[in-house]
C-alpha positions as CSV (number, residue, x, y, z in Angstrom):
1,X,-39.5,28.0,44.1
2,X,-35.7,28.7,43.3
3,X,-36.4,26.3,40.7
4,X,-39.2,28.3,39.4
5,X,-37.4,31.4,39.1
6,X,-34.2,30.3,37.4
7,X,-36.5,28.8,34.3
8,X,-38.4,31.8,34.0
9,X,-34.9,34.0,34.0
10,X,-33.7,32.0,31.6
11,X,-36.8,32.1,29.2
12,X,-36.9,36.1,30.0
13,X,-33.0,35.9,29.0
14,X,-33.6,33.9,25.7
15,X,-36.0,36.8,24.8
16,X,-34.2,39.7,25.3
17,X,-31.2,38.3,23.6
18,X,-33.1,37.2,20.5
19,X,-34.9,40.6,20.0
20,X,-31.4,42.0,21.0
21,X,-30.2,40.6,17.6
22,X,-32.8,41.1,15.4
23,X,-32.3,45.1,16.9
24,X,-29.0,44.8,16.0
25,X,-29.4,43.3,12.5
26,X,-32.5,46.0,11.4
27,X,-30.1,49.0,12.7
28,X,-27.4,47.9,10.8
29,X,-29.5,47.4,7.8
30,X,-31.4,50.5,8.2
31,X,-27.6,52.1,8.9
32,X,-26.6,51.0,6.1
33,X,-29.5,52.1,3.5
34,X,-29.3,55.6,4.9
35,X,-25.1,55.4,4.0
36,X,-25.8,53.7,0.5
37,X,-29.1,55.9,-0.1
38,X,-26.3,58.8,0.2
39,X,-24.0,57.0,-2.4
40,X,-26.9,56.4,-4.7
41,X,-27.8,60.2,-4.7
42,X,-24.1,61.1,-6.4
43,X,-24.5,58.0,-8.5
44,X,-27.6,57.2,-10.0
45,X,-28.2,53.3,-10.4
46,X,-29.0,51.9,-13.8
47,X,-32.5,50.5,-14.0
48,X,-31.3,47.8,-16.6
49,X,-28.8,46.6,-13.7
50,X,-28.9,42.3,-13.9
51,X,-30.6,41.7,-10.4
52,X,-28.6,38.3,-9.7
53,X,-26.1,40.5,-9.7
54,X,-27.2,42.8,-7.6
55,X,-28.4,40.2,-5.0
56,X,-25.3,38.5,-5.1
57,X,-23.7,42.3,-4.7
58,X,-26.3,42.7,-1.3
59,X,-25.5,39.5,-0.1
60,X,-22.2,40.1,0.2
61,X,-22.3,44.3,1.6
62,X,-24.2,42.2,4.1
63,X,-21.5,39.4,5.0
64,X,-19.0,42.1,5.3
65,X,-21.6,45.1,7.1
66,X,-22.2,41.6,9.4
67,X,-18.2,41.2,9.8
68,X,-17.8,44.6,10.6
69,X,-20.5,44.7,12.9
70,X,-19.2,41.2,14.5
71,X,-15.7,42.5,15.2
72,X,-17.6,45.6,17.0
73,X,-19.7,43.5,18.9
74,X,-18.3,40.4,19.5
75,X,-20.3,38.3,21.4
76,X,-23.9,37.0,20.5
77,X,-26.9,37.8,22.3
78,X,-28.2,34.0,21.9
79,X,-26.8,31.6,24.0
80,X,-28.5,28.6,22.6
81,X,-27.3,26.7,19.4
82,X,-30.9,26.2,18.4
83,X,-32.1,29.5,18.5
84,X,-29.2,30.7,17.1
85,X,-30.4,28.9,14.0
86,X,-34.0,30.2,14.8
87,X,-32.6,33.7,14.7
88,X,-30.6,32.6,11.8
89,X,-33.9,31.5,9.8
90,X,-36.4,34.7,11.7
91,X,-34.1,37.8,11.6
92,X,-33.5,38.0,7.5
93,X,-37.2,37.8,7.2
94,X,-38.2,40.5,10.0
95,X,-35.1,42.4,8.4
96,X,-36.4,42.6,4.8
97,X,-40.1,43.0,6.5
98,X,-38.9,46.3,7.7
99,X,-37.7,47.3,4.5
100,X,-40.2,46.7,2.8
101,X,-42.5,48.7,5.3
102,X,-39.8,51.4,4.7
103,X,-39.9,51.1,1.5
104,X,-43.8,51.7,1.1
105,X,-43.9,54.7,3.5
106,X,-40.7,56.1,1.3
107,X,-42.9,55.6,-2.0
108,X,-46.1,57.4,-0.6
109,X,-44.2,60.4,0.3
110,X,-42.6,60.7,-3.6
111,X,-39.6,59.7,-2.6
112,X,-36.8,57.7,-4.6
113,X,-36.7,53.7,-3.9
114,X,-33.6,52.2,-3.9
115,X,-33.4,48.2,-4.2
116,X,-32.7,47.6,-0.5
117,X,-36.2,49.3,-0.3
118,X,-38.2,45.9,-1.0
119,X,-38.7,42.4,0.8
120,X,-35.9,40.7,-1.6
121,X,-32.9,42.5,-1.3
122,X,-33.5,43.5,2.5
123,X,-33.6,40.3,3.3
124,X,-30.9,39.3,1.3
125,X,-28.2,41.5,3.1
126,X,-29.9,40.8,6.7
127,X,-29.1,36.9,5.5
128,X,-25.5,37.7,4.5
129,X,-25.6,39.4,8.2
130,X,-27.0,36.8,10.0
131,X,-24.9,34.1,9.0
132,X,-21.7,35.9,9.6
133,X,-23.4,36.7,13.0
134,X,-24.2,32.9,13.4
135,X,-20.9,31.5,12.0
136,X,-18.4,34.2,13.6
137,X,-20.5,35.9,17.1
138,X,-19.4,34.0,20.2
């Protein structure tokens, strides 16, 4: 029966700590759109901006967001080398996901989308954040 219980604690523990930092990656994301959407209102983005360069420019606010948010909090969530790479392969995609959803709910009120406001780019800086979480997080 002890038996039992220790596998289900574990599996209960695996769960929490991957939703734990797929939290942690969305709030940092959704963080940092609400700081750059502030930016964006004193200076207005181009629309003819090159968008390699701009996904190359969110990959790497999201390494550093990721390093910032790794020397904060410096222990992972995930125990497990395998689901660290699962986290590493699910939490960019639920990230950008969200901001996408965010995106759509920004654009049927009239408000102004920023790039970090679609599927792409979201998931772009929540990889960048990931993989300093997966490389870095103890």
């Amino acid at each position: 029966m002890e038996i039992i219980a220790e596998i289900l604690f574990g599996i209960f523990e695996v769960i929490i700590g991957t939703i734990w930092e797929v939290i942690i990656q969305i709030i940092g994301e959704i963080a940092f759109e609400i700081g750059l959407r502030g930016v964006a209102n004193v200076v207005k983005p181009r629309k003819d901006r090159n968008p390699i360069v701009t996904t190359i420019g969110y990959l790497i606010l999201g390494v550093v967001f990721g390093f910032l948010v790794t020397w904060i909090i410096p222990d992972s969530q995930i125990e497990s080398y395998n689901l660290r790479i699962l986290n590493l392969l699910i939490a960019p995609i639920l990230a950008g996901a969200v901001m996408a959803i965010i995106g759509k709910m920004r654009s049927k009120r009239g408000q102004e989308l920023i790039r970090l406001d679609t599927f792409g780019y979201g998931y772009t800086f929540a990889l960048g954040f990931a993989l300093i979480r997966f490389f870095f997080a103890k």
